[in-house]
N, C-alpha and C positions, 0 to 999 in steps of 0.2 A: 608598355609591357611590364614596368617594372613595379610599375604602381598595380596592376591586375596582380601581380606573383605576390605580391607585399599584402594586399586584399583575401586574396585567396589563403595563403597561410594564414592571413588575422582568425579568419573563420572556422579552419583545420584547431587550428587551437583552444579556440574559444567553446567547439563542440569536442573539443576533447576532455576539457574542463567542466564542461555540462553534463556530460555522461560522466564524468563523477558525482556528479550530484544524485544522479539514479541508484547509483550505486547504494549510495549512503543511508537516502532514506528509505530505501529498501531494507538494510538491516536495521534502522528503525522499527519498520512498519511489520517484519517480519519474526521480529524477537517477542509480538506480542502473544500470541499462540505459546510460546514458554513461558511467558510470564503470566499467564493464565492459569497454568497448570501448577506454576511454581507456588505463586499467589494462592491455589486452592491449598496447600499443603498449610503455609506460614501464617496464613491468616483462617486455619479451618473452613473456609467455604466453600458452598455447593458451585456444580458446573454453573449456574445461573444467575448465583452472585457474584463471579468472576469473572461475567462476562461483560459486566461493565468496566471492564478494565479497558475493552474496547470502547465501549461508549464514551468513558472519559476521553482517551486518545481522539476518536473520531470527529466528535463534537465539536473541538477548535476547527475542524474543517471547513463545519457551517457560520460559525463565531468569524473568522478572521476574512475570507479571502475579498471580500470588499473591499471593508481597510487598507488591504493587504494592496491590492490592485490600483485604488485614491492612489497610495503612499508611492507605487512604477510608477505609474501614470504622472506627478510629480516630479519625482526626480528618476529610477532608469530599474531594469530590469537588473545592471547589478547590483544598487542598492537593496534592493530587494531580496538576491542570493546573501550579502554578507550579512548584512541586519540578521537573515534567518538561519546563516550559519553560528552566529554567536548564540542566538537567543534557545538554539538547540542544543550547544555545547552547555549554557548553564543548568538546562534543566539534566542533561547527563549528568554533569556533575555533583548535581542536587540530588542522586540517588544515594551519596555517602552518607548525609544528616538523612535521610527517608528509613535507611536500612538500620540506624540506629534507634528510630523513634520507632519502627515497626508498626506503622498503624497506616489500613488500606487506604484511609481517606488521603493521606499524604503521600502515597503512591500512585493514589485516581489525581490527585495535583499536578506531580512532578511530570506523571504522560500525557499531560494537558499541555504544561509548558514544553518538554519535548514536539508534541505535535502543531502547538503552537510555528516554534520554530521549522518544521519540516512543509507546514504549510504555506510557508514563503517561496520555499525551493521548486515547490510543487507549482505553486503559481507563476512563476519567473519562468522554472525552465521548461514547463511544457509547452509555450506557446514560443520563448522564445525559439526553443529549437525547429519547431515549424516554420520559422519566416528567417533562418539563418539561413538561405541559400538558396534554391534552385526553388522556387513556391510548386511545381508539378513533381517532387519528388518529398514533400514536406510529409505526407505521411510512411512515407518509406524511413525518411530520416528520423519522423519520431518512433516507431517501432524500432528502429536499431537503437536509438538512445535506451528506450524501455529493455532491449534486453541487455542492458547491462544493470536493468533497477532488479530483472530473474539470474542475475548473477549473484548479486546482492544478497536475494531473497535463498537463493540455496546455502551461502556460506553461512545465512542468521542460520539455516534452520536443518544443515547437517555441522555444524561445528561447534557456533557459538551456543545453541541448545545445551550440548554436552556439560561446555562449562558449569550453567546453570543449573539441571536437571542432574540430581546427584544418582538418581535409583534406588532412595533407599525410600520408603515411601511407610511411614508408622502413626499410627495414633497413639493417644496415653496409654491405651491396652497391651498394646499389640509392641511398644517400642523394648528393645531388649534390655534387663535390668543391669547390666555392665557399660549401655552407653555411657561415653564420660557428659558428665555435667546433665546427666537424665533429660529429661524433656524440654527444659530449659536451653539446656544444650544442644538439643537438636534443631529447634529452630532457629538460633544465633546461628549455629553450622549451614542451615538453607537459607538463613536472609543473606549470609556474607556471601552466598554461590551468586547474589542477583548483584551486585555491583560492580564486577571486574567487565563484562561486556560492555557496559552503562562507561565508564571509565573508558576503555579501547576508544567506543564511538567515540566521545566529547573531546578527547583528544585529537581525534582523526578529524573533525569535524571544525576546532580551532585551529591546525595547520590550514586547513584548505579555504577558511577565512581570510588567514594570512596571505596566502598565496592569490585570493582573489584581490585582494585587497590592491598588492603593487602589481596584476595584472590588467593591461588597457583593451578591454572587450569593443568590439566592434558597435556601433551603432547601428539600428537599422532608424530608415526613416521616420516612422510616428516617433521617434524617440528625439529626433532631430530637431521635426515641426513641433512638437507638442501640439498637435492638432484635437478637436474634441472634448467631449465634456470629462471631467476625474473620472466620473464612471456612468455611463449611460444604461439606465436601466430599460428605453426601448428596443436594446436590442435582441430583448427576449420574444419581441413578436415576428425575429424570421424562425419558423418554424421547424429547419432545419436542426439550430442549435436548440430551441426549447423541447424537441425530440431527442437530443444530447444529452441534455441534462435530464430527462426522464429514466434514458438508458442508463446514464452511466449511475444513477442514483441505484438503479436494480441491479445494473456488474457488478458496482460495490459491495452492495449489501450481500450480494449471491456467492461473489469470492469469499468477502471474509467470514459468513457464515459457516463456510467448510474451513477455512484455514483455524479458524480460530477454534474450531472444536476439532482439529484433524488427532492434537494428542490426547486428547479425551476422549476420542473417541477410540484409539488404539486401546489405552491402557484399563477403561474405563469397559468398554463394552465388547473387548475381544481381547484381556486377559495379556497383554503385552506388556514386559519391562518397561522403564522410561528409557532404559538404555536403544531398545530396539523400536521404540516408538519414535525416536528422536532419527533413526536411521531410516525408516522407511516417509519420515518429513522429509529427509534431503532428499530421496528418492523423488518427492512428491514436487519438494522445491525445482530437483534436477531439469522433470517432466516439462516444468514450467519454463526453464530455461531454454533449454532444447526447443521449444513452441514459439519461442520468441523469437531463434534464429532464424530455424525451419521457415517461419512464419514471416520474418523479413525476404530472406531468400524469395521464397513464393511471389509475392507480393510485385517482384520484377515482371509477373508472367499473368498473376491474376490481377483484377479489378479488388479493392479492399471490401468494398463495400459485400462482393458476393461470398470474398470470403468469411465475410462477418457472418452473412446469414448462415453460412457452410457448418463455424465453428460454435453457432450457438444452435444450433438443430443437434448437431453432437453433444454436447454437455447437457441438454434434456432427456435425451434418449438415456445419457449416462447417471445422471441424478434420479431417474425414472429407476433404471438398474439399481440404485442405492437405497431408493425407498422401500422398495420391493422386496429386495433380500437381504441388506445388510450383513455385517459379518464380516469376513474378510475379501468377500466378495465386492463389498461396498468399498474397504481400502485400497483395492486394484481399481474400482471404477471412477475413485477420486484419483487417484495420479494419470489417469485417462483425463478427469475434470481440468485439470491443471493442465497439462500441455496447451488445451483448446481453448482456457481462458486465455493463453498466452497472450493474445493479439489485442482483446476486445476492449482494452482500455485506451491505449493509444490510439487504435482506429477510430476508435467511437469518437475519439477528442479531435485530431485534426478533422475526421468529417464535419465533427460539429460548429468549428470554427473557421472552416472554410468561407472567403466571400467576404469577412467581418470588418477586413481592411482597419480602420483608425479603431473600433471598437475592439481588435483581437483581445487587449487587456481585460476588460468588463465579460465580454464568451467568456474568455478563460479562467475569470474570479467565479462564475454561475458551474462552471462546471465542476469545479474545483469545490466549491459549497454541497454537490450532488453527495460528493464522499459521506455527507453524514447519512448513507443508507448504511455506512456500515456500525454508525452508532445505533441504528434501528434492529434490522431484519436478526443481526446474529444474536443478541440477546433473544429474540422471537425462535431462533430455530435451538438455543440450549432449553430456552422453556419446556418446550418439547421435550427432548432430549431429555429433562431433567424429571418432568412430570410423566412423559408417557414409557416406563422404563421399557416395557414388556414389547412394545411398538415402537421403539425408539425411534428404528431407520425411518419411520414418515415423516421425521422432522425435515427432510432432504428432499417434501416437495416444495419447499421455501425456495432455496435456488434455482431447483427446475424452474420455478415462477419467471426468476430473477433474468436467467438464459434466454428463455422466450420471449421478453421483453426486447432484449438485445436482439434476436435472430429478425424482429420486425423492424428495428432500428435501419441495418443493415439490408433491410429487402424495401423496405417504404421509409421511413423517418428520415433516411438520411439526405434527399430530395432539397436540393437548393431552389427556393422560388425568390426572386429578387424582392429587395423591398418595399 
């Protein structure tokens, strides 16, 4: 009995320390949307050249999670958390020498190493928290992990914003001739707003290194046997997961499509401060939180999978609304988007990896690679945005696409046939 109670808290603990990790790279993942914006001011460019701010981040998603998976598979799943907590703490810290040198290419760098490192975290804890416990509750247990990543995601994006986003918003013409240090000086004043966030995280992110570091995490089985090849690439032919990684390629790209143009598209095409653009993000982020409890709760009562199809039939219907009319019409139908993407990540992932037994680590490095739809689709939807001004809102049949993909995931794709 005492060794079960001793067992049981090893695991209360261990996923209490995982769900910090959601946490974190959420305000990673979530600060890039401001940096987007901030980025168009400091380095003069269009919605469409700044949106490879994403592509850089995104990219290491497809680059690492093999490696990344070899390197678990090896030696454990928390090598793998601290490795990617350090290696995320340097590249925060690399935003001091970035904001001085001022140049995007060394910015598209430093969120590369950034993502780098958050792609360890991503790799490690989404699977492992699927197989910490109870295996007929593992999607239940990763959607509550994930809402703590929409916890995350509201404090980047109704707080940390702020820091960054100053409101004052000038070209050479337009900037008032009593600014100190003239236009020189205005942008030294919006680079130095990007690094104190950059700084919070990398710090927060080397404590909780530390803390992993003399903490002794539980092992699960495969980790015990070392059973299996480093990384087996036929487990792409059960159908289930390579339907997985199809979806979650188009969630990806279909979330951050809209995330990553939500303050561009306030301040840009309906005439909003960044002050009040930054407030109706948290609003947007809140939505999203809210969807992920909501969403857990539920989840005791429904089947996942129907709810999949439930919440990606809603987000078409609502991306359909945005195409259509845009305006601010389309801003109330994106904080609607965002509650119901709530779920679609997590679920989509433990379905996918259902059954995978000694391969869970190789499912979860393929899934994990899918993310770089968001190095794709969202540059695809500011192009739009950016080229078709007058028409903008039908940049926003991109993610309807993205949803639909999902809503079949959830009704067919998600289907275990053995192998």
């Amino acid at each position: 009995m005492k060794n079960y109670g001793e067992k049981k808290l090893s695991i209360v603990v261990a996923l209490a320390m995982v769900f910090s990790l959601f946490f974190l790279w959420a305000i990673s993942n979530n600060l890039l949307p401001t940096m987007i914006k901030q980025i168009m001011k400091t380095c003069q460019l269009n919605a469409f050249q700044a949106s490879f701010t994403e592509t850089s981040y995104w990219l290491a998603y497809f680059i690492f999670p093999i490696p990344i998976a070899i390197f678990m598979k090896q030696f454990s799943y928390k090598s793998g958390v601290v490795f990617g907590l350090l290696l995320a703490a340097f590249g925060g810290f690399m935003f001091i020498p970035a904001t001085i040198a001022q140049s995007y290419w060394i910015y598209l760098m430093v969120f590369f190493i950034i993502a780098a490192g958050m792609c360890f975290l991503e790799t490690a804890a989404n699977p492992y928290v699927t197989v910490l416990g109870d295996p007929t509750r593992s999607t239940r247990r990763l959607n509550m992990a994930q809402a703590f990543n929409g916890l995350g995601a509201f404090v980047a994006a109704m707080f940390l914003s702020k820091l960054v986003l100053s409101g004052d918003v000038y070209t050479p013409e337009t900037l008032p001739a009593n600014y100190v240090g003239g236009w020189e000086g205005y942008i030294a004043t919006e680079t130095n707003n990007m690094k104190l966030p950059y700084i919070i995280l990398a710090s927060l992110l080397l404590i909780i290194a530390i803390v992993f570091i003399f903490t002794k995490l539980p092992k699960i089985q495969e980790e015990e046997t070392h059973q299996g090849k480093l990384i087996n690439f036929a487990v792409m032919k059960r159908a289930h997961l390579r339907n997985g990684v199809i979806a979650q390629f188009f969630y990806n790209g279909g979330q951050t499509a809209i995330n990553s143009m939500f303050l561009i598209y306030c301040c840009l095409y309906n005439g909003m401060t960044e002050e009040k653009a930054t407030t109706f993000f948290g609003y947007y982020m809140l939505s999203f939180l809210l969807g992920r409890w909501i969403g857990t709760l539920l989840m005791s009562k429904f089947h996942p999978q129907k709810m999949l199809v439930v919440y990606g039939i809603a987000n078409v219907v609502l991306c359909l609304v945005i195409a259509i009319f845009g305006g601010m019409v389309g801003v109330y139908a994106m904080i609607g988007v965002s509650f119901f993407m709530s779920i679609m990540y997590p679920t989509q992932f433990s379905l996918a990896i259902e059954d995978l037994k000694e391969d869970t680590k190789s499912g979860s490095a393929f899934l994990v690679m899918a993310i770089v739809g968001n190095a794709i689709l969202p540059p695809a939807t500011a192009y739009v945005l950016h080229n078709f001004k007058e028409i903008y809102h039908v940049a926003y049949f991109i993610p309807m696409v993205c949803f639909a993909v999902c809503a079949w995931y959830g009704w067919k794709g998600y289907i275990v046939r053995k192998a």
